[in-house]
N, C-alpha and C positions, 0 to 999 in steps of 0.2 A: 530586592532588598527588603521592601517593606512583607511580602510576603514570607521572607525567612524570619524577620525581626516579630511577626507575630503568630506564628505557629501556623499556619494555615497552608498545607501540605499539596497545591491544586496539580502537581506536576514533581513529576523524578527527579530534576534537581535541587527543586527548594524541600523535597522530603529528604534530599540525603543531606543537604545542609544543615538541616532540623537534626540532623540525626549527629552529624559531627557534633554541631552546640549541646546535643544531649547527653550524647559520650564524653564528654569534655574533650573531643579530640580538637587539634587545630582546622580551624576554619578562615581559608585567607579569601575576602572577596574584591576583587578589582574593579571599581565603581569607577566610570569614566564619563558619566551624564555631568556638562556642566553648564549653565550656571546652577548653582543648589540654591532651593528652597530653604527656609526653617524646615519642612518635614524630610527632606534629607538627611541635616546634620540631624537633627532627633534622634531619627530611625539609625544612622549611622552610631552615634550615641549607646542607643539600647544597643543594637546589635554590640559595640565594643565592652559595656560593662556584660554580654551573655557569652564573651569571650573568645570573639569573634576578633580578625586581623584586618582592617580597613585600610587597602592598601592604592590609592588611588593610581595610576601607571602614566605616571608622569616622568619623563625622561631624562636620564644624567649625560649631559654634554662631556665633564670629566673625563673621560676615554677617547675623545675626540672622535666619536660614529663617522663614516663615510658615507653608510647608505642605511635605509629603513632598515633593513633585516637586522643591522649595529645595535640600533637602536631598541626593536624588539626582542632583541637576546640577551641584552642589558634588562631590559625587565623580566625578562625570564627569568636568570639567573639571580635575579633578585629574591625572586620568590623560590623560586631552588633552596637559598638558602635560609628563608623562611620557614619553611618545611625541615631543614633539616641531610638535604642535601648537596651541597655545594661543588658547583660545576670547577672543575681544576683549572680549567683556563677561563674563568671570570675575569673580568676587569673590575680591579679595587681601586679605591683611590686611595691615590698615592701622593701626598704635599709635593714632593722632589719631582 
């Protein structure tokens, strides 16, 4: 994260990252380190006004998961439709 939020390219995925933020294209990053620092939220920060999606994959009980895999396809699909593609059998929530 810090390395994407300050331009410094030491490796293939924080150059392509560099490159989405450059392009203006979407860039979603799932940051899962907790507890945060202040130079976390910062860095999170810059990266969100460089137009970046700070997506932390923290998990919805709402669908009632049975197993890990529930729960990891729930965030999947979250970011599925982040991007732009939305998986058809998602689980949404649903008040009723």
């Amino acid at each position: 994260m810090s390395a994407i939020a300050t331009g410094v390219s030491s490796n293939l995925m924080v150059r392509a990252a560099d490159v989405m933020l450059k392009e203006r294209r979407r860039l979603i990053l799932l940051v899962r380190e907790t507890p945060l620092h202040l130079g976390h939220l910062r860095t999170m920060a810059a990266l969100t006004e460089m137009g970046a999606i700070i997506m932390p994959p923290v998990p919805g009980f709402y669908h009632n998961p049975k197993t890990v895999e529930d729960i990891v396809d729930h965030t999947l699909e979250r970011v599925l439709d982040l991007i732009g593609l939305p998986a058809p059998d998602a689980h949404r929530w649903n008040p009723e």
